[in-house]
C-alpha positions as CSV (number, residue, x, y, z in Angstrom):
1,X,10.5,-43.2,-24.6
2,X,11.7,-41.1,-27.9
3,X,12.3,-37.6,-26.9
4,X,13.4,-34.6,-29.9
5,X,16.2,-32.8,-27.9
6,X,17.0,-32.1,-24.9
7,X,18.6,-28.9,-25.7
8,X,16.8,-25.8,-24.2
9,X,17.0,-23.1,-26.2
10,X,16.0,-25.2,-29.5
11,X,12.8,-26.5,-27.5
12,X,12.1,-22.7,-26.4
13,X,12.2,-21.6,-29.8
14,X,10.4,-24.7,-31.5
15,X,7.8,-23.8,-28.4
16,X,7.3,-20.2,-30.0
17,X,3.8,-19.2,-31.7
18,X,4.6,-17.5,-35.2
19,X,3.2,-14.0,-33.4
20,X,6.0,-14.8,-30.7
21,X,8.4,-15.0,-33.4
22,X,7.9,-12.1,-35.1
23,X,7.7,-10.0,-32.3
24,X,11.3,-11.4,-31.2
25,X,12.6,-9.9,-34.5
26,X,11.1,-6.6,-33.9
27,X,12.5,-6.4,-30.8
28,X,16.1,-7.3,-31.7
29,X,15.8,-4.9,-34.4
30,X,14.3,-1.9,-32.4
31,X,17.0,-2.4,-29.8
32,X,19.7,-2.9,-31.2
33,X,19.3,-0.5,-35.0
34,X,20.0,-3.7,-37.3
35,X,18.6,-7.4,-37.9
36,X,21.7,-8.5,-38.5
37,X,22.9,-9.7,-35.7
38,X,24.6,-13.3,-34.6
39,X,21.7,-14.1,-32.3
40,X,19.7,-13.5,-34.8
41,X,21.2,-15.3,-37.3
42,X,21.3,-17.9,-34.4
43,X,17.8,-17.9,-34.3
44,X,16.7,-18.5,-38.1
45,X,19.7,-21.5,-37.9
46,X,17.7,-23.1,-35.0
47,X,14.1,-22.0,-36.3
48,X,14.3,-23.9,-39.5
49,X,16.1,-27.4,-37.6
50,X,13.7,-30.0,-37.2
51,X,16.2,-31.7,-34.7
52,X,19.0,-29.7,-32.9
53,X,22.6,-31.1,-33.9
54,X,25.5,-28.7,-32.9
55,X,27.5,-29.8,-36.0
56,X,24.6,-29.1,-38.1
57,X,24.0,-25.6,-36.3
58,X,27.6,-24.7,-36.8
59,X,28.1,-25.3,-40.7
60,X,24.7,-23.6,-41.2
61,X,25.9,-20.4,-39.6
62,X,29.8,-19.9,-40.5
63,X,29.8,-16.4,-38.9
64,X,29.8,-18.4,-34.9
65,X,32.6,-19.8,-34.0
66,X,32.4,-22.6,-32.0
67,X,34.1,-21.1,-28.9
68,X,31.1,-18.4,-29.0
69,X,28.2,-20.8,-29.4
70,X,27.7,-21.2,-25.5
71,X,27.5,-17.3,-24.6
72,X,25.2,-16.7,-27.4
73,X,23.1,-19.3,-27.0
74,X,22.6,-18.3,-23.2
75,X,22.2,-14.5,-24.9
76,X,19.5,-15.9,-27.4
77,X,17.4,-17.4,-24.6
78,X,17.1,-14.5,-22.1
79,X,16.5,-12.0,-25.8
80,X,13.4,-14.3,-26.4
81,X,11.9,-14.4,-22.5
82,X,12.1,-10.7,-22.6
83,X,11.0,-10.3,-26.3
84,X,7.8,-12.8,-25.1
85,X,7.4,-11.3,-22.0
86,X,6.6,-7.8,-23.6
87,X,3.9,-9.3,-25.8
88,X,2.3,-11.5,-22.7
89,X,2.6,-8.5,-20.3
90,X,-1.2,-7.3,-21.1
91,X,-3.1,-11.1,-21.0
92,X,-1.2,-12.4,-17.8
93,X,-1.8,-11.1,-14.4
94,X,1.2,-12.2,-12.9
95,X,3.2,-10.0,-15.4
96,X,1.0,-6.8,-15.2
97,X,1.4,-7.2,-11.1
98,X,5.2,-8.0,-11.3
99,X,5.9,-4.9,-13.8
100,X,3.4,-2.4,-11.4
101,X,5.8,-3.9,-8.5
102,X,9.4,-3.3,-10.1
103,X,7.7,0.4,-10.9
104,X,6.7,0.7,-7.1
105,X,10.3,0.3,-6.5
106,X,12.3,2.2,-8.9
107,X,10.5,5.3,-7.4
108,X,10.9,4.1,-3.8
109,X,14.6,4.3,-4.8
110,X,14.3,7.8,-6.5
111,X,12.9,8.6,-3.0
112,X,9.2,9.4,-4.7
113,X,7.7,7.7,-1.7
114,X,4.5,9.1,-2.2
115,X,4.1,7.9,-5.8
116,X,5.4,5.0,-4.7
117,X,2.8,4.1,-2.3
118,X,-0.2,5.1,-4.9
119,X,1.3,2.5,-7.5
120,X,1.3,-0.2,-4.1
121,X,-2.3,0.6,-3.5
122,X,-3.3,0.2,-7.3
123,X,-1.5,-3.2,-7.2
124,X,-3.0,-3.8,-3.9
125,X,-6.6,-3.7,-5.4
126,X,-5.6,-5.4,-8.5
127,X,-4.2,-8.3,-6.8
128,X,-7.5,-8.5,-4.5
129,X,-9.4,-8.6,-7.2
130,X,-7.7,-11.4,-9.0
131,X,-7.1,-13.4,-5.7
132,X,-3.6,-12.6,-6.2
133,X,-2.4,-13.6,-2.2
134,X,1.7,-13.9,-2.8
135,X,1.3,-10.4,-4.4
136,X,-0.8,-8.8,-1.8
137,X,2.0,-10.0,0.6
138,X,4.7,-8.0,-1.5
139,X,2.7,-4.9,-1.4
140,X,2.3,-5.4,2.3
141,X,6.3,-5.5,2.9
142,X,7.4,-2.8,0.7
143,X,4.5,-0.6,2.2
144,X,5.5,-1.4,5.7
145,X,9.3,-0.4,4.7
146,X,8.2,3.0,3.6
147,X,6.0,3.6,6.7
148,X,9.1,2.1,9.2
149,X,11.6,4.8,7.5
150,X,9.8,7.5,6.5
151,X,7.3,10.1,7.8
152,X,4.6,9.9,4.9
153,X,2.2,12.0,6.5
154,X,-0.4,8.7,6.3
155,X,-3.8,8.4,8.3
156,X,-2.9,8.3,11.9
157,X,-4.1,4.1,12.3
158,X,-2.0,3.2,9.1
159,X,0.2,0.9,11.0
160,X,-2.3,-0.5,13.1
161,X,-4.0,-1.3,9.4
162,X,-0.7,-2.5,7.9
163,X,-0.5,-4.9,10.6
164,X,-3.3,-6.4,10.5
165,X,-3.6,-6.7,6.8
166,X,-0.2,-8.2,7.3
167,X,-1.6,-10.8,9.7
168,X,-4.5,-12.2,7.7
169,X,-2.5,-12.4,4.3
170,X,-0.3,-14.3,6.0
171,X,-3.0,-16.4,8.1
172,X,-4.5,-17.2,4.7
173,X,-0.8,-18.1,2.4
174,X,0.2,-20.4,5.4
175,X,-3.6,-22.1,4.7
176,X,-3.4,-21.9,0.8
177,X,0.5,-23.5,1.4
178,X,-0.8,-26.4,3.5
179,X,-4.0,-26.8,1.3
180,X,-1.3,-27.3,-1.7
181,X,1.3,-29.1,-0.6
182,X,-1.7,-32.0,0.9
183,X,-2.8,-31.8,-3.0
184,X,0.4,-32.1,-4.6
185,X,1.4,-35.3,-2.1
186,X,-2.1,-37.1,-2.8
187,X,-1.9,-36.7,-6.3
188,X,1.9,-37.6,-6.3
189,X,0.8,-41.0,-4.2
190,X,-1.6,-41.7,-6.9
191,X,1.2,-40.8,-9.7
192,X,3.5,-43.9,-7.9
193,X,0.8,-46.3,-6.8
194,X,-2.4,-45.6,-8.7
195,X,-5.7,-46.5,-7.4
196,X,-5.4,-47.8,-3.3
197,X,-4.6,-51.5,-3.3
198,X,-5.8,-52.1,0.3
199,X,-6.2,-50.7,3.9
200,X,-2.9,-50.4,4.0
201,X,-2.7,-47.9,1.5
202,X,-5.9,-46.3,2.4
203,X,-3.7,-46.0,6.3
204,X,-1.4,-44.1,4.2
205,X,-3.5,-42.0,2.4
206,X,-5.2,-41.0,5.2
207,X,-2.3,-39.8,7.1
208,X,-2.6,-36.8,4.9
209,X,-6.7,-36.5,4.5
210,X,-7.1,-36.7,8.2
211,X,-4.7,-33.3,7.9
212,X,-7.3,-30.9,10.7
213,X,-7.4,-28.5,7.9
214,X,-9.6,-30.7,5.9
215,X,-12.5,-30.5,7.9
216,X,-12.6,-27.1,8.8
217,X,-15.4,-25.2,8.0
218,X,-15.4,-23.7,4.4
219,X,-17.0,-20.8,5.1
220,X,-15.2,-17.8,4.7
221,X,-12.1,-18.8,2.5
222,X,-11.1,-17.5,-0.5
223,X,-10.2,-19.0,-4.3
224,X,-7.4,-20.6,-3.9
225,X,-7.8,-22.4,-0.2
226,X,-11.3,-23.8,-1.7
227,X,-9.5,-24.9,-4.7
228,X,-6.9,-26.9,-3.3
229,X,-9.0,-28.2,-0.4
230,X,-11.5,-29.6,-3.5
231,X,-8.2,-31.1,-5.0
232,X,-7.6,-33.0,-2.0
233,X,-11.3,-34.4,-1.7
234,X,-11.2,-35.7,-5.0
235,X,-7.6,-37.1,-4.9
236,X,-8.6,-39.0,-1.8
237,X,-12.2,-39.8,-3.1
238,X,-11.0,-41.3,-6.9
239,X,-7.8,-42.8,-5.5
240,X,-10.3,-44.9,-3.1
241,X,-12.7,-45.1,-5.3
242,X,-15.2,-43.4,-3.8
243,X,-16.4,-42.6,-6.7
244,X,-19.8,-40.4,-5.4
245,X,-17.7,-38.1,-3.4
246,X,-15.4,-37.8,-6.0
247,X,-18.1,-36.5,-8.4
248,X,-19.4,-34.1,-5.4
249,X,-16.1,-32.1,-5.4
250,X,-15.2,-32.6,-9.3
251,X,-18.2,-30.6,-9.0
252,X,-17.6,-27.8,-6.7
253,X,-14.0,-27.5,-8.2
254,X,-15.3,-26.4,-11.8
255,X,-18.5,-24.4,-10.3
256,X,-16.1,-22.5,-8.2
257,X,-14.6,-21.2,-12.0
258,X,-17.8,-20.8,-12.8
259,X,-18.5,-18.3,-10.1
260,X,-15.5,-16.1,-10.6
261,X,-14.5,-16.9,-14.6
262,X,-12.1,-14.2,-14.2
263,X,-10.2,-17.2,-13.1
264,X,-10.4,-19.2,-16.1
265,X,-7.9,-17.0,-18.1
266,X,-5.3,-17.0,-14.2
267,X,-5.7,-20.4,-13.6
268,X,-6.7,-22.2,-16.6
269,X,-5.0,-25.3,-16.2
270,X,-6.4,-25.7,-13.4
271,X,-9.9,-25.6,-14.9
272,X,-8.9,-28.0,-17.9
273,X,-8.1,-30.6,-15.2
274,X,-11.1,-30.0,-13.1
275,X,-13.3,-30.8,-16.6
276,X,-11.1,-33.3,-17.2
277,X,-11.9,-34.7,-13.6
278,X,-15.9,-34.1,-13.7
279,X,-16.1,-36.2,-17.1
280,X,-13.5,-38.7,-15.6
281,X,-16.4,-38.7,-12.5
282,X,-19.3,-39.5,-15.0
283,X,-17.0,-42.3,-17.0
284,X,-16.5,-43.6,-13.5
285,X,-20.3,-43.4,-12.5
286,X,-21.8,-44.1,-16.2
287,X,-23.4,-40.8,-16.4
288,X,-23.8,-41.0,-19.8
289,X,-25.8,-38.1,-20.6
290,X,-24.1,-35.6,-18.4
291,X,-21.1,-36.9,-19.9
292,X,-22.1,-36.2,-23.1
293,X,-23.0,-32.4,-22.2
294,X,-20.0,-32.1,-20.5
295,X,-17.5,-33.3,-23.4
296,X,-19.5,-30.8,-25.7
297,X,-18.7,-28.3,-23.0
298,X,-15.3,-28.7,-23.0
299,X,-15.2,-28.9,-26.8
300,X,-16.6,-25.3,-26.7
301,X,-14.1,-24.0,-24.5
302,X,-10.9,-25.2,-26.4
303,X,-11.9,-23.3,-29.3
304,X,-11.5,-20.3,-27.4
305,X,-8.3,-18.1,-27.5
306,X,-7.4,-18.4,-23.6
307,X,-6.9,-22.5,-24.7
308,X,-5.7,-21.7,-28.5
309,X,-3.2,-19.1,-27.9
310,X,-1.4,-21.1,-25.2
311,X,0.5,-24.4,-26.2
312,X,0.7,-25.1,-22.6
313,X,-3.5,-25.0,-22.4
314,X,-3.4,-26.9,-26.2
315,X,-1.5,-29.9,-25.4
316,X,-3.6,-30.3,-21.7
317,X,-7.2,-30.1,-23.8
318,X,-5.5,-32.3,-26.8
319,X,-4.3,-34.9,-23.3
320,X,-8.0,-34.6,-21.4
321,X,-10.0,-34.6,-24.8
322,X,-9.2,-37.5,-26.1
323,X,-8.6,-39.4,-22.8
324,X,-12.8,-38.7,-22.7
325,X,-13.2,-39.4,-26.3
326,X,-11.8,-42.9,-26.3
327,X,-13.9,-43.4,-22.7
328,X,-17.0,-42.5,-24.7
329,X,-16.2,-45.7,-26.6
330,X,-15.5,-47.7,-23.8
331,X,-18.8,-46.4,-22.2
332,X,-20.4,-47.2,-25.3
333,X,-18.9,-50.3,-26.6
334,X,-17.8,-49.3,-29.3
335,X,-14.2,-50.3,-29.6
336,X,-14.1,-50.5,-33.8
337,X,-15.7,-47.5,-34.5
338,X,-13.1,-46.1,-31.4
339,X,-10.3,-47.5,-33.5
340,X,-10.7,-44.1,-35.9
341,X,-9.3,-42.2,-33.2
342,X,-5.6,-43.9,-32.8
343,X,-4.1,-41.9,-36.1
344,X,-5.2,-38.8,-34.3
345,X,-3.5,-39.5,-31.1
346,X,-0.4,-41.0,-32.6
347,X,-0.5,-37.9,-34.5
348,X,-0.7,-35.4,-32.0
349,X,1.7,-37.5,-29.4
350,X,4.4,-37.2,-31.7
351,X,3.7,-33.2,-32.2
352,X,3.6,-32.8,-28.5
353,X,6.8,-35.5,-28.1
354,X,8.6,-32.3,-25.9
355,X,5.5,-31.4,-23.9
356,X,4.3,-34.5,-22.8
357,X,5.4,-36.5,-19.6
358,X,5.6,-40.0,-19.6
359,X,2.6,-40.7,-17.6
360,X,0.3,-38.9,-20.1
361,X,1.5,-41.1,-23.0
362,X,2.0,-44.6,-21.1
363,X,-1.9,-43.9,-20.0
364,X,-3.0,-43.5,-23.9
365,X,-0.8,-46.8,-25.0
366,X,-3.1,-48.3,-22.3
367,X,-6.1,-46.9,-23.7
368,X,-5.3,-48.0,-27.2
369,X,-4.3,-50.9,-26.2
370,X,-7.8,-52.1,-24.4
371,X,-9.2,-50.5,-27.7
372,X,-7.3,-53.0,-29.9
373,X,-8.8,-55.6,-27.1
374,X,-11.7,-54.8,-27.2
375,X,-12.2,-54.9,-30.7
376,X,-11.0,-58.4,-31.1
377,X,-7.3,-57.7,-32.0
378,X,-5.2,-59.3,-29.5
379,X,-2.4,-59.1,-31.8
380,X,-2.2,-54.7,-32.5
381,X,-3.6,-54.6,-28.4
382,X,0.0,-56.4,-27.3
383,X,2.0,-54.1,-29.2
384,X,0.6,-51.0,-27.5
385,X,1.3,-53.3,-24.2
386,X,4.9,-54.1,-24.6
387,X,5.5,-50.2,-24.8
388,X,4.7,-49.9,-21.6
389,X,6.1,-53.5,-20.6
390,X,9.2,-52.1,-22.0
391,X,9.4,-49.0,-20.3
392,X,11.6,-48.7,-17.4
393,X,9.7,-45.8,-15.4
394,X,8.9,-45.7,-11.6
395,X,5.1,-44.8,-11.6
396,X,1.8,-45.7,-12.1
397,X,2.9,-49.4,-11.0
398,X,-0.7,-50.6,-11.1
399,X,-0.8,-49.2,-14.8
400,X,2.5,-51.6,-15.5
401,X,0.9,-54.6,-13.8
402,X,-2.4,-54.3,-15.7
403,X,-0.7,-54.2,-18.2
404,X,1.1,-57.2,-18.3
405,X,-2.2,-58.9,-17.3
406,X,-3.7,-57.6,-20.0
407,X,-1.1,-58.4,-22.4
408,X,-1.6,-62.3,-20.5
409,X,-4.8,-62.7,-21.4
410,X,-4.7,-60.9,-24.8
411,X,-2.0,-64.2,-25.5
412,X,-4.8,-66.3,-24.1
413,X,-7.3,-65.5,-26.5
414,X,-4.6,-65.8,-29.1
415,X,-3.7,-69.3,-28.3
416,X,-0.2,-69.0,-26.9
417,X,-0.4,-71.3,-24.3
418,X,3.1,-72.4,-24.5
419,X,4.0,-68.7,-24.1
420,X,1.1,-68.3,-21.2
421,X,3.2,-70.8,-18.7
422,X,6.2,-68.4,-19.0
423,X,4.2,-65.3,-18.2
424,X,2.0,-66.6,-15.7
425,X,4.7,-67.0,-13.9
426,X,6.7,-63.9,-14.9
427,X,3.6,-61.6,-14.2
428,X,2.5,-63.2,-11.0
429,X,5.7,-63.0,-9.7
430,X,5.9,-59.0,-10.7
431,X,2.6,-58.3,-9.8
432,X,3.7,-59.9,-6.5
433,X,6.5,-57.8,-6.0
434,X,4.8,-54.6,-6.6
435,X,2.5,-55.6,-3.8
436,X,-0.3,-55.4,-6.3
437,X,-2.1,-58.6,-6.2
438,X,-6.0,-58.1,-4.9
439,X,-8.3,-61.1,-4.2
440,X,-9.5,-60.6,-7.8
441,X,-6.7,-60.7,-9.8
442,X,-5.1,-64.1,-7.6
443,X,-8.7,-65.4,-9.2
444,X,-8.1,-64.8,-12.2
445,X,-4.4,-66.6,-11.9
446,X,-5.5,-69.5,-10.6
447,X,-8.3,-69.6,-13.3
448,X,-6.1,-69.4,-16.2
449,X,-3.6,-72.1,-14.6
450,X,-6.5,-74.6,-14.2
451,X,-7.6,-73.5,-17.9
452,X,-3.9,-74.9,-19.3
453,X,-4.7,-78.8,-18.2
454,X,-8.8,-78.8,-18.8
455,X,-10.3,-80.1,-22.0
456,X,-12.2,-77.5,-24.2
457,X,-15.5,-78.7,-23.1
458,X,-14.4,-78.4,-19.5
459,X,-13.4,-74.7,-19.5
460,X,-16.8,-73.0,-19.6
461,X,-17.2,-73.9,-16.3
462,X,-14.3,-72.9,-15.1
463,X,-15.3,-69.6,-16.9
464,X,-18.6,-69.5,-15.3
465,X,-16.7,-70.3,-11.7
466,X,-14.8,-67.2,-12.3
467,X,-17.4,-65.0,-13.2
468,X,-19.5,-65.6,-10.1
469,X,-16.6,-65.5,-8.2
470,X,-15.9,-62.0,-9.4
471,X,-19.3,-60.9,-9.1
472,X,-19.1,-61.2,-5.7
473,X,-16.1,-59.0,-5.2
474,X,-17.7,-55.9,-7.6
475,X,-19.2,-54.2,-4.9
476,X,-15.9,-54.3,-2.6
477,X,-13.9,-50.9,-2.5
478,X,-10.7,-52.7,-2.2
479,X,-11.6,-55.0,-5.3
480,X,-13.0,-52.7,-7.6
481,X,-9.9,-51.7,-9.1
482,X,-9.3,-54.3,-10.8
483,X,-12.2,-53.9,-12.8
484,X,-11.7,-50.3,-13.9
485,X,-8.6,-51.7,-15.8
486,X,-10.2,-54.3,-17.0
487,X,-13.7,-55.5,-17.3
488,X,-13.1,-58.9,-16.3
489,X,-16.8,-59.5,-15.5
490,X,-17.8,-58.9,-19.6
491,X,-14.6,-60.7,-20.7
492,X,-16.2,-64.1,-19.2
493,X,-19.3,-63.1,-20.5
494,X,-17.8,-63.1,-23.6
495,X,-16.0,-66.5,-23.5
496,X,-19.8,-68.2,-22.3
497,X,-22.0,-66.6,-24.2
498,X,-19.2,-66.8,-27.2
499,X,-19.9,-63.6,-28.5
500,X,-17.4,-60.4,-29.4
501,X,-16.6,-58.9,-25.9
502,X,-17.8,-55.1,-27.2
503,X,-21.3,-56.8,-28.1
504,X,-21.6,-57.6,-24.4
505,X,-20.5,-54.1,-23.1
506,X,-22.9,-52.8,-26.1
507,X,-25.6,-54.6,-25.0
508,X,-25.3,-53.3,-21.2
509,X,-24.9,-49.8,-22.6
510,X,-28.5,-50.0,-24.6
511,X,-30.0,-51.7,-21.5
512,X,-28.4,-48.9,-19.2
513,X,-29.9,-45.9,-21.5
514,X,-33.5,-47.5,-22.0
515,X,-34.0,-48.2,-18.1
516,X,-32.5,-44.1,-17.3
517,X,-34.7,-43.1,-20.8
518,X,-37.8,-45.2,-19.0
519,X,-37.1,-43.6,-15.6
């Protein structure tokens, strides 16, 4: 996987909006009386690099020795997170809470007690009001301190107050903590092993979903333990495919935004991947017209300044937009016409090369790569394919093993049966290893062995085998996986009815829309 640099400071600065930059030269100059300073000069050298290369750096800026490059480098970084951190202070919570808090104890120090505690009990109500629990806890401590050292001259139940408060913002971080970290190791599960293979791995999952905190009752919690408890339901839900429960709580995760949008501008990545959930849920279900309004939802909201003045929220909505856009076509069957989209994405995957993980992009090379498929060109479909086939990463196995079948069968329709023999066994043995084979996919291996030694006129029934066979398994959990990577089922449609595969997933699309339009 190509990656720019791997040097900080040049991605921090290559990361800065042209505002950001600016501001950074007003604030060098305001405290320090002149412009022309070494970090400064620093900065325009590594502003106007399009890769970072020290050599480069140093012959561009004669006045830094090379001895001095490490120390002002390390200067230059903390310069431009304070110079940033001025300008943010006013659009980010956290920052407006942290600064009140520093304030809160520079006059505890000066021994202004008094004002100390009314700046606490402004942050106190701020931090309420933004569900702001870690921050609440702060307040708590610091007010506690004041009251255990001093005589304040406070209402005579203060500590009996303190205390409790005390008691039920810790009840509820130790909730919010567990509700997290039972997220974060369900979605990391699906991150390493994608979609469950089996009841084994549904065993495993479980061990975390049958946490008792699940299945509590929801009444009476606040933002942030309903939001991760919803996280875990759909984790569980999509990584089992339970794809109507996972549409239930892709729901109540973006409604519960919806009731507090205060919450959009804290916690807006959080929002962006709870759209980009609820429009994965309609893909999943074919909820084509609820798909459609949500898409032009989320459309709508990129354009707005909390997404646009963020590159953090930009590459996320660039990620989850056109994840749903390329769907649409697969939804629709209308890989060609989908083809229009793969400049764009190449574009912007090279433009957000430093803020992109390896799982976004090996995900999009999969997309493309059932676009090219789909469209009838095996040849531009197995050159997305061997980028992930070529990629040494540990996750998303399944991802790497469906791709390697899909890269099997695009040879198949190319004719490369000598090649085929080689694979077959090479990907078998792969998808073997990984634990990955399903009833399905061992199917579809034995069907393309038999396929090798029959005569043309002998292999539509072998095609027609298949496809009942695999008709039977589409309505079993444990099966279905395999065809939301790959939609086996209108593949051997294709081959019988010897027609373009995307005419056969266009043709169920128009029969889909007319019988909901009828209904």
């Amino acid at each position: 996987m190509p990656n720019r640099t791997i040097d900080p400071l040049f991605q921090l600065i290559q990361s800065l909006e042209r505002a950001e930059k600016r501001n950074f030269k007003l604030y060098m100059t305001r405290n320090t009386g002149t412009g022309n300073l070494k970090v400064v000069q620093l900065f325009d050298a590594l502003d106007k690099m399009v890769q970072y290369d020290e050599a480069v750096l140093l012959k561009k800026t004669p006045s830094i020795q090379k001895q001095q490059l490490s120390n002002l480098k390390a200067h230059l970084y903390q310069e431009i997170l304070a110079s940033v951190r001025l300008l943010k202070q006013e659009e980010n919570i956290d920052l407006q809470l942290h600064e009140q808090l520093d304030f809160a104890r520079i006059l505890y120090n000066k021994g202004l007690n008094i004002q100390s505690l009314k700046i606490l009990d402004k942050v106190k109500e701020l931090a309420k009001a933004n569900n702001q629990v870690t921050y609440i806890q702060q307040v708590l401590f610091l007010e506690k301190k004041i009251e255990s050292l001093h005589i304040t001259r406070s209402m005579q139940d203060r500590a009996e107050k303190l205390c409790a408060e005390s008691n039920e913002t810790n009840e509820r971080l130790v909730n919010i903590s567990t509700l997290s970290n039972l997220s974060l190791l369900l979605y990391e599960w699906y991150i390493r092993n994608g979609h469950a293979r089996n009841e084994e791995d549904k065993k495993s999952l479980d061990v975390y979903f049958n946490h008792p905190i699940l299945h509590e009752s929801e009444q009476g919690k606040g933002f942030y333990e309903k939001l991760y408890l919803y996280q875990c339901f759909c984790w569980y839900a999509f990584i089992t495919q339970e794809f109507l429960m996972y549409y239930r709580y892709c729901i109540k995760w973006t409604e519960l935004f919806k009731a507090e949008p205060k919450m959009i501008e804290i916690e807006t990545a959080h929002y962006i991947k709870g759209m980009h959930n609820l429009l994965g849920a309609h893909f999943d279900l074919r909820n084509y017209r609820k798909f459609n309004e949500t898409i032009k939802e989320f459309e709508a909201f990129i354009e707005t300044s909390v997404v646009q003045n963020n590159i953090n929220n930009k590459v996320q909505c660039f990620t989850y937009l056109y994840t749903a856009k390329l769907n649409k076509h697969f939804m629709e069957g209308t890989f060609t016409k989908g083809l229009s989209l793969v400049p764009e994405i190449e574009e912007k995957l090279i433009e957000y090369e430093v803020y992109l993980d390896r799982h976004r992009t090996l995900v999009f090379y999969y997309k493309i790569a059932s676009l090219y498929f789909g469209s009838g060109d095996s040849e531009k479909s197995i050159d997305y394919l061997n980028k992930i086939i070529n990629l040494k990463v540990d996750l998303r196995t399944d991802l790497q093993c469906y791709a390697r079948l899909l890269h099997m069968i695009a040879h198949y329709e190319m004719g490369n049966f000598d090649l085929l023999k080689y694979l077959l066994k090479s990907v078998y043995r792969f998808m073997a290893k990984m634990q990955n084979l399903s009833v399905a996919e061992e199917a579809v291996f034995s069907f393309l062995k038999q396929s090798f030694h029959s005569s043309p006129n002998k292999v539509k029934p072998l095609f027609q085998n298949l496809l009942l066979e695999l008709k039977g398994m589409a309505n079993d959990r444990m099966e279905t996986r395999a065809f939301m990577y790959l939609d086996f089922i209108s593949w051997l449609e294709s081959k019988i009815q010897r027609k373009p595969v995307q005419s056969i997933i266009r043709q169920k699309f128009i029969a889909a829309t007319k019988r909901t339009s009828d209904a």
